[in-house]
N, C-alpha and C positions, 0 to 999 in steps of 0.2 A: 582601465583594464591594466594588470599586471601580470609582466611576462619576463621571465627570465633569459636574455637573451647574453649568449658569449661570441667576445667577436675573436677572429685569431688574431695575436697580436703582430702577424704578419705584415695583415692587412694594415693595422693602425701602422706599422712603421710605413707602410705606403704612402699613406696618407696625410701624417704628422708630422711636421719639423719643430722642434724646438729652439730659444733663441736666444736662451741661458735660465730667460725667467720667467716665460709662457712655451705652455704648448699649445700649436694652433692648427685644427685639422681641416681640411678641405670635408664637402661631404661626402656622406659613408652611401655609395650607394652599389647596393650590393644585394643578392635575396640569400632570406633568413628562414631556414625551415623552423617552425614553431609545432610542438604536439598540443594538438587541442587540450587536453588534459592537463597540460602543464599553465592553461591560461586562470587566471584567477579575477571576475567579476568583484568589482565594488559595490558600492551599497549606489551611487551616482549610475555605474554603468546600467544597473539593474532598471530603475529609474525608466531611463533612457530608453532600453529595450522594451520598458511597456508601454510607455507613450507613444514609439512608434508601430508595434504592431499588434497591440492593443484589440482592435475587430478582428485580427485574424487569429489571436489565444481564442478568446469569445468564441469563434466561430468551430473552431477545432473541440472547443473544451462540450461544444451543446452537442453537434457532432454525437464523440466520442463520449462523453461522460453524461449526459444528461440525467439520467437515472439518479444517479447517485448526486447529481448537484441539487434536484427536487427533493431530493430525500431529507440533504441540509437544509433546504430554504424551508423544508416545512418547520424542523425541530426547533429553527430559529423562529420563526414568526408566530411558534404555538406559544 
């Protein structure tokens, strides 16, 4: 998953000392508001999401769409 995320550089002076020739930060912990929207799914992450909930699409999709999934499986199998 890829997420744009900005920290203020406030913070990192907090947390960062440098020592001429590394900088080295303690860790960042801190909450990050993220906009759903701004998140971006890989082709792994996606993966991932159907392997684990898998019977519960299935389950939603017969549910909600069945009609129209019969409708495909027929033109496929004719």
């Amino acid at each position: 998953m890829k997420v744009s995320v900005h920290i203020n550089y406030r913070k990192l002076e907090e947390i960062c000392q440098a020592d001429g020739e590394y900088v080295i930060c303690d860790d960042y912990n801190d909450e990050i508001e993220i906009d759903p929207a701004d998140v971006v799914l890989d082709f792994q992450d996606l993966e991932y999401l159907i392997d684990e909930y898998l019977d519960d699409v299935l389950k939603i999709m017969n549910k909600k769409y069945r009609n129209e999934i019969q409708k495909l499986l027929e033109k496929v199998t004719v």
